[in-house]
Structures are given as structure tokens and as C-alpha cells.
C-alpha positions, 0 to 999 in steps of 0.5 A: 148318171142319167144318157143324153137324149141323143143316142145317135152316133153323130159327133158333129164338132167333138173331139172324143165322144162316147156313145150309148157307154154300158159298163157292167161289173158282174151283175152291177151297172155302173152306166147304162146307155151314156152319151158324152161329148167333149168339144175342141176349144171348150171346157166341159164338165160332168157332176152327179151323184156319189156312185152315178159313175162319173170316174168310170166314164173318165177311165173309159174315155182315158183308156184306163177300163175297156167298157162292156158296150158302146163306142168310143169316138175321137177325131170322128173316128171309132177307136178301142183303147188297149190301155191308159199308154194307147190313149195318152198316145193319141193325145188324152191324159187323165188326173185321177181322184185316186192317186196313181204314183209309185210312191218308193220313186221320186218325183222326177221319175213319177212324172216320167214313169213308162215314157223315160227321156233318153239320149243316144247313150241312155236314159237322160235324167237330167232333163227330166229333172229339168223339165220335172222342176219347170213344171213344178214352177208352173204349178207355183210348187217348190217341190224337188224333183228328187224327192221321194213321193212317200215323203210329200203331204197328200196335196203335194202327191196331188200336185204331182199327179198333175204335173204328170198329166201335164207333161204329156202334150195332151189335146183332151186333159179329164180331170176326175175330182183333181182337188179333192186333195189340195188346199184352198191355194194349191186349186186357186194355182190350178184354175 
């Protein structure tokens, strides 16, 4: 992946940005020098070659890896992420290539894994399943929420990694290769 032409700090109107982003693993550099800007209202997209490190700059801007140099900018402000919870906090959320669910869970508590619903009394699961079924009528899915994921198809697990993207109220969804797993009906629902 080749850095934008402007290597200056300025962010003008984008929402998160990256700047002069090196992420090195050893003696590898998967980005040397990588600017990248992500603007409120618009849809921006990021293609390259297998290897350019394109997932590496959506972990980095997702709070999933910490890169080795440059900053990271949202809302004009510098920011550091501690971990994927700390971006998703500050309203980012990603859909991996990978997926990234327990698959001894259900769906239900996949999608709302580390921000359980509670009440006074405890945790409140049956809003969850409320909530976890409306979003799989969203996604034009008739998936059970009390479903173990290990006994979903690939395209479904898919479907329910982005579910548990959407029910975060993100302003920044990165979608890293999100149909890589579903069929051609399951990405004509997506988009």
C-alpha cells in the first residue's frame, strides 16, 4: 500500500485519520509511511494487493493493534487506542476478515459479548434476545439468537459478526473484506 502524497498532519473535515502509520513485526514492515482519512457523511474505501497491509491499518484505526509510529486522529483530536473496547467506546467498530466469535456461545451472547445488557437485578437477557433477533430481521436473517455459533454455516457466523458490529451506535463502521464468507443473497441484504 503505497502513503498518500500528504504527509501532513492536517485532517480538514475527516472524522479519524491516520498519519505517516509504520507498523513493523520484527524486521517486517507491513506499512511504511501511511496516511489515511475517513470523512463524516461519506463512504471510503481502501483495495490493494494481498499483503499491502490493508487489515493491518483496519486493526490500527479499530484499536485492535497499536501501531509502532504515527498518529492516529478523530474528531481533530490525537488519540492512542488501548484496546478494540477503548475504539468502540469512542464510537468505531470493525467487522473482521477473520472471524472473531466464541463459538461455544450463542448468538445472542456473541453479539453482546464484554457489553452485556443489565438491569438493577442483573444481567437482562431477554433484551438482549430482543434486540439480537431485530437485528437479524434487519439483516433479513432468520437466525435464533440462542443458537450456538459452532452450529451456524460460515456465511452465517459472517452475518453475525456483523450484526455485532451493528449493535454498537457506531459513527465509523470498517468493514475489512466482510463478504468474503457470505453468498451472493447475504451481501445483496448487506449493501
Amino acid at each position: 500500500m503505497k502513503p498518500a502524497a500528504d504527509t501532513g498532519p492536517a485532517t480538514g473535515d475527516a472524522v479519524l485519520s491516520a498519519r505517516n502509520i509504520v507498523m513493523s513485526y520484527g524486521g517486517v514492515h507491513a506499512l511504511k509511511g501511511v496516511n489515511f482519512d475517513i470523512h463524516r457523511g461519506k463512504v471510503t474505501t481502501l483495495f490493494g494487493e494481498n499483503g499491502a497491509g490493508k487489515s493491518t491499518l483496519m486493526k490500527i484505526l479499530s484499536g485492535v493493534v497499536t501501531p509502532t509510529s504515527g498518529d492516529i486522529v478523530l474528531d481533530g483530536n490525537l488519540v492512542s487506542f488501548s484496546s478494540s473496547s477503548d475504539a468502540r467506546d469512542r464510537g468505531i467498530s470493525i467487522i473482521h476478515q477473520e472471524l472473531s466469535l466464541a463459538p461455544n456461545l450463542s448468538v445472542r451472547d456473541n453479539i453482546f459479548m464484554g457489553r452485556e445488557l443489565r438491569t438493577r437485578t442483573g444481567l437482562d437477557f431477554a433484551e438482549e434476545q430482543r434486540q439480537a433477533r431485530a437485528l437479524m430481521a434487519d439483516l433479513e436473517e432468520d437466525i435464533d439468537p440462542m443458537t450456538l455459533v459452532e452450529d451456524l454455516r460460515l456465511g452465517q457466523q459472517q452475518i453475525v459478526e456483523i450484526a455485532r458490529a451493528l449493535s454498537v451506535d457506531s459513527r465509523i463502521l470498517i468493514m475489512d473484506e466482510p463478504t468474503s464468507a457470505l453468498s451472493a443473497t447475504e451481501v445483496e441484504v448487506l449493501f
